[in-house]
Structure formats: structure tokens, C-alpha cells
N, C-alpha and C positions, 0 to 999 in steps of 0.2 A: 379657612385660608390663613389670618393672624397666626394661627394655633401652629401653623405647620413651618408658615415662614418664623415663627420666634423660633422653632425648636431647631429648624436645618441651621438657622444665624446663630444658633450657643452654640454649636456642634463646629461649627465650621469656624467661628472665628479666632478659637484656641491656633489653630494651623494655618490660618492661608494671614500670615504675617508678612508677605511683601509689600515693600509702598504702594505695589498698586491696590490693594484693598486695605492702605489705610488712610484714613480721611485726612489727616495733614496734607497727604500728596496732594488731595481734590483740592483740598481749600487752599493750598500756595499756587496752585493753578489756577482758582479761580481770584487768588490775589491777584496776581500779575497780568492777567485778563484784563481784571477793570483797571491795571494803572496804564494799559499798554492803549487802550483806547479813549484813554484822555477825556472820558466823560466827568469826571471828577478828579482832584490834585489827587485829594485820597477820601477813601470812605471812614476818616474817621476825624471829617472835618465840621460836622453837623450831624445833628439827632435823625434829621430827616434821611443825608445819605447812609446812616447807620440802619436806618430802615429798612432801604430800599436792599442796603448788599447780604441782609439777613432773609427777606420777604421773595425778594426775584427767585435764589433758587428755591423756594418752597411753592412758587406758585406755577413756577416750569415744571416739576416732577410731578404735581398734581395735573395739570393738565394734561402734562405726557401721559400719566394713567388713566387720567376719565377716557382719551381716545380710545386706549386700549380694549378693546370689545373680547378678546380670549380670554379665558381664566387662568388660562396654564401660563401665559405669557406673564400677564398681570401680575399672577405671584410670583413670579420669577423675577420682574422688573423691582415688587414690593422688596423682597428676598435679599436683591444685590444692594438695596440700599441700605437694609438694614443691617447688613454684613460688614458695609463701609463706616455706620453710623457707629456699630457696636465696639467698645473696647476701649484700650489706650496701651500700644505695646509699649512706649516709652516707659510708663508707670509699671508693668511688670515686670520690664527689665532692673529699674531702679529698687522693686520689690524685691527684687532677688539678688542683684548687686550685695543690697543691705544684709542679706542674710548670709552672704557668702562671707561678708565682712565682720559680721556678726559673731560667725561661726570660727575663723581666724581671728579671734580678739582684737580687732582692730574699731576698738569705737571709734577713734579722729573720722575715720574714712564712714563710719556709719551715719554721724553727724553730717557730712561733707554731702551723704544722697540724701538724709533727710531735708536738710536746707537747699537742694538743690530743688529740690520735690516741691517743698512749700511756694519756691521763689518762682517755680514752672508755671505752677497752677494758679498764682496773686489767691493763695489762701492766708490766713492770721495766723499765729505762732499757736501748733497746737502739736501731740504727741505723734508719732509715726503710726500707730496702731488707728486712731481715732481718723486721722490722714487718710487710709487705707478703706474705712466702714466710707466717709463720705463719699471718696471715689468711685468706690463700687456702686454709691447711687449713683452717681453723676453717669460713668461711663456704660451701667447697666440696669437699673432696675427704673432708672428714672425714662430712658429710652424707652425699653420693654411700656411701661407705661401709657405713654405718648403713642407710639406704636398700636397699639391695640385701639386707643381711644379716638386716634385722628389717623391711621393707616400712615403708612412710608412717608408724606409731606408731614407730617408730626415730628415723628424721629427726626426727620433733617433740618427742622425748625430749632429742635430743641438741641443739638447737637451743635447747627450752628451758635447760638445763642450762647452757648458757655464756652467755646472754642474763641468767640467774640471776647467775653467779659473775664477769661484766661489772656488776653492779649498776645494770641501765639500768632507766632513770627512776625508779631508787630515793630518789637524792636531791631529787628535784622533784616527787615522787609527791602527798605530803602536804602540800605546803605550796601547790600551784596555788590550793585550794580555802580558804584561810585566810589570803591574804597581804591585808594591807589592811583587815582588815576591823574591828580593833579601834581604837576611838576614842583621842583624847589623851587624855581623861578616863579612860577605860576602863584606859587603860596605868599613869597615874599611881595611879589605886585600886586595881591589880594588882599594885603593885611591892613592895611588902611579903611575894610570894608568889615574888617573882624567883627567889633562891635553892635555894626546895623544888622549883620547875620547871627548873631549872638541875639539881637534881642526879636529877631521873628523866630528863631528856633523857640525860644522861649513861651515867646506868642503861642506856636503852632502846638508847643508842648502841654501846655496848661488846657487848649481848646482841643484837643484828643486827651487826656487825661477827665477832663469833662465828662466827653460821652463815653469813655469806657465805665466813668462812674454810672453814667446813667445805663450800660447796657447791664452791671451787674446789680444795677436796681430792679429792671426788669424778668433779669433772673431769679431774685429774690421773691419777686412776687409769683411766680410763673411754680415755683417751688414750694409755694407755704403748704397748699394743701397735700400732693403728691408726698412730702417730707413727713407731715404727720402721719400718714396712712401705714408710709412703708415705717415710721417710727411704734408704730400699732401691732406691726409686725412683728418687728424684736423683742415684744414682748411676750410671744405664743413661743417663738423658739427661746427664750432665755426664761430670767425668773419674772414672770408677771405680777407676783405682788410686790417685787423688792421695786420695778419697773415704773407699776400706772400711777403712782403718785407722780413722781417727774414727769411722765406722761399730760395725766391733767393739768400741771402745773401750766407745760409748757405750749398747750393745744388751742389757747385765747391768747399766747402772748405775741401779739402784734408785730412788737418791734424785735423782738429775739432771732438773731441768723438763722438761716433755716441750717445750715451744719450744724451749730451748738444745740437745737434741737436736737436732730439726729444721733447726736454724738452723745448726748448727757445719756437718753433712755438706753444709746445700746449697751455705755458701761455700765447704766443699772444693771440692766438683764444680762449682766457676765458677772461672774465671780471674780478679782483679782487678787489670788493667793497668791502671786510670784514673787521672784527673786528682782530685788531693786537693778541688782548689779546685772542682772541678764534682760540684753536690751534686745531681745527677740521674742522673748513669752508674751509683752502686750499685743506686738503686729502680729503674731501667732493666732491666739486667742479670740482677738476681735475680725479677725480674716477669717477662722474658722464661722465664727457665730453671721457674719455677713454672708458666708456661702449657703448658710441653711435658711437665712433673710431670702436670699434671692432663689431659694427651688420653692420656701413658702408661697413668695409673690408669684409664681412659674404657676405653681400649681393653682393660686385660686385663681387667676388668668383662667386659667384650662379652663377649671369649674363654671366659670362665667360664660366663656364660649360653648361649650359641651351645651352648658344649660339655654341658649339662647339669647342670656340677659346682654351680651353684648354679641357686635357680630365678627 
């Protein structure tokens, strides 16, 4: 059953790109959800309700399924999650942006979607090509993953969890509903409180910047082994011996990201003969070698299920 919903979810999610199967939608719905019932100011004002808004929907769709007594349904129900979970159209768009700009000589504007990318994602300053290898774990091979080993509540554990420690639509969350709406007057009879609300902004800022720190710490952890494995990988499709040294290097080292993991082995296992001045051949090259990363990971999946070792 894994086996069939992973394959109709790569098949399908190339195409059915409207908001309604893409997980931003669900998740600004179920933002506004919790602020609209007033159980919390907001969920990213403690570790603890950081918890809870990552764990509730993972332990609703589990249960939704254990009910589920059909098969046919069950995969079905498994299916549509992992269709919603899979992907990031934003990031192909800006994938292709880039190359379109690329392709019209227009570095400014190449520059302009690479930093735009970086700043989307709260990733460290790194090349666009390398950008691209970690993505593709994040939004597909780390799912696929999760997916197989903890069924549809996996995926959407793990999907929430980096959409968390990405801080999307965190910053436009609470201002959509309040921009504009206070008069001249109103500002001028306010201003004598500028101050005291300047310094709880500040408060509130520091104690959500907190736990966003701690949700990508837990991402971090959640990541170390899955990172190595699929870094194990880039090694069979690229050059393995130029690879497993950075590999062992980097497979006990504790404190090391789990992207700069990812990212050292796969430039090993790629050649880069290209041209400095052509700022398309790295995201080229290292997007090709991640597409044959990710039918590797496809396939020994299968192998696993075919064979029974997993179910």
C-alpha cells in the first residue's frame, strides 16, 4: 500500500498545483484556526504550544486512519496526504524564474530569486545549485522517508515541523488583519504609548524567535540520520570514491548541519567542470544528480516493500 500511494503522489503532484493541494493553503488555515479561537495569543509563544500545534494535527490523521477499517479508503485518505505533504510549487517556480533569467543574461535578477529563496526558507548563505540538492530532500525524499516508516501521520509531522522552523507566514500572519486600519488621529492619541508597545513587540520578538530556534533544532535532530543515508546515496549515483571520504568524514560529526552534510558529499559525487561566468550549469548539474538521488531512494523503498522488510 506505501508503495502505490508513494508512486500515484510523484505522479500526481507534478500537476494538481492549485492551492487546494498545496500545504501552505492547509497550514494558513489551520494558522487562523488556532488564533481565531483564542486558545492561545499565538502558537509561538512557548516550546510547549509549539508542541502542541505541530503534534494535534498529527495525532488527528492518525486517528482518522486507525478508524478507517477499508483498505481502499485508507490508501486513499494515506494518498491525499501525502499529495498535500509532497512538493513546494513556490521553490519550482523560483527554479525556473532563475533559469529563465539566466538564460536572458540577466544575473541582478538571478541574484534577486536566489536571495529571495535563501530568505524564504531561513537557510545560511549557500550556492543556488547546493539550495536546490537540500530542497529536494526537504520537500521530497525526506517525506517519502517518513512516509513509509511512520505512514501519512509521519509525512505531516515532518512536513509540519520544517514549514514551522522555515517560519512561513509567520511574519504576515498577524499583520494581514490590522494593517490600515488605525486612523491619523488614532496614531497621534497613541503615540505616547509608542514606546511601552515597542518594548513588548520586542518582548514578544525575542520569545518567538526563541522557539523558532528550538523548532529548527529539533529539525536538526530529526534529520541527522535520514541526511546521512540519503547522503550514502549520492554516492552510488555520482563518483563513490571521490565521495566516501567526505562521507566518513562527515557521518560521527555531531555538530555539523545536517544540509552541509548533504551538500559537501553531493558536490563530491559531481564533477564541476563548468564555466564560472554561467550561473546555470551548478543548479543544472546538482538537480540532475538529486533526480537520480531521488529514483535511487524510490527504488530501494520498493525493494524493501516488495521484499517485506518494511511494510
Amino acid at each position: 500500500m506505501s508503495l502505490i500511494s508513494l508512486l500515484i503522489a510523484l505522479a500526481a503532484e507534478r500537476y494538481l498545483s492549485s492551492p487546494i493541494w498545496q500545504f501552505k493553503s492547509f497550514y494558513s488555515r489551520y494558522l487562523n484556526l488556532i488564533k481565531q479561537t483564542n486558545l492561545v495569543d499565538s502558537p509561538w509563544q512557548s516550546i510547549v504550544t509549539l508542541f502542541a500545534f505541530i503534534i494535534v494535527p498529527v495525532l488527528i490523521s492518525y486517528l482518522l486512519l486507525d478508524m478507517v477499517e477499508n483498505s481502499v479508503l485508507h490508501l486513499v485518505l494515506s494518498t491525499l496526504i501525502l499529495i498535500v505533504c509532497f512538493g513546494c510549487v513556490k521553490t519550482r517556480e523560483c527554479y525556473k524564474n532563475y533559469l529563465m533569467s539566466a538564460f536572458r543574461g540577466e544575473t541582478t535578477t538571478c541574484e534577486l530569486h536566489h536571495s529571495q529563496l535563501l530568505n524564504d526558507k531561513q537557510l545560511s548563505q549557500m550556492g543556488f545549485g547546493q539550495m536546490l540538492i537540500w530542497l529536494n530532500y526537504r520537500y521530497f525524499i525526506a517525506i517519502m522517508i517518513f512516509f513509509v516508516l511512520f505512514g501519512a501521520p509521519g509525512a505531516l509531522f515532518y512536513r509540519l515541523l520544517t514549514t514551522v522552523a522555515e517560519r512561513t507566514d509567520y511574519d504576515n500572519a498577524e499583520e494581514s488583519e490590522e494593517a490600515g486600519e488605525e486612523s491619523t488621529s488614532e496614531i497621534l492619541a497613541n503615540k505616547d504609548d509608542e514606546t511601552f508597545d515597542n518594548e513588548n513587540e520586542t518582548k514578544d520578538d525575542n520569545e518567538s524567535d526563541f522557539v523558532f530556534s528550538q523548532a529548527q533544532l529539533w529539525l536538526s535532530w530529526v534529520d541527522w540520520l535520514p541526511v546521512r543515508l540519503v547522503a550514502f546515496g549520492y554516492m552510488f549515483v555520482g563518483h563513490f570514491s571521490k565521495a566516501l571520504p567526505m562521507w566518513l568524514e562527515s557521518v560521527f560529526e555531531f555538530n555539523k548541519a545536517p544540509h552541509q552534510v548533504l551538500i559537501d558529499v553531493a558536490e563530491k559525487s559531481e564533477d564541476f567542470m563548468v564555466d564560472k561566468d554561467d550561473c546555470t550549469a551548478e543548479p543544472c548539474l546538482l538537480v540532475r544528480l538529486a533526480k537520480r538521488t531521488s529514483l535511487l531512494c524510490l527504488a530501494v523503498i520498493a525493494s524493501l516493500i516488495v521484499t517485506g522488510v518494511i511494510q
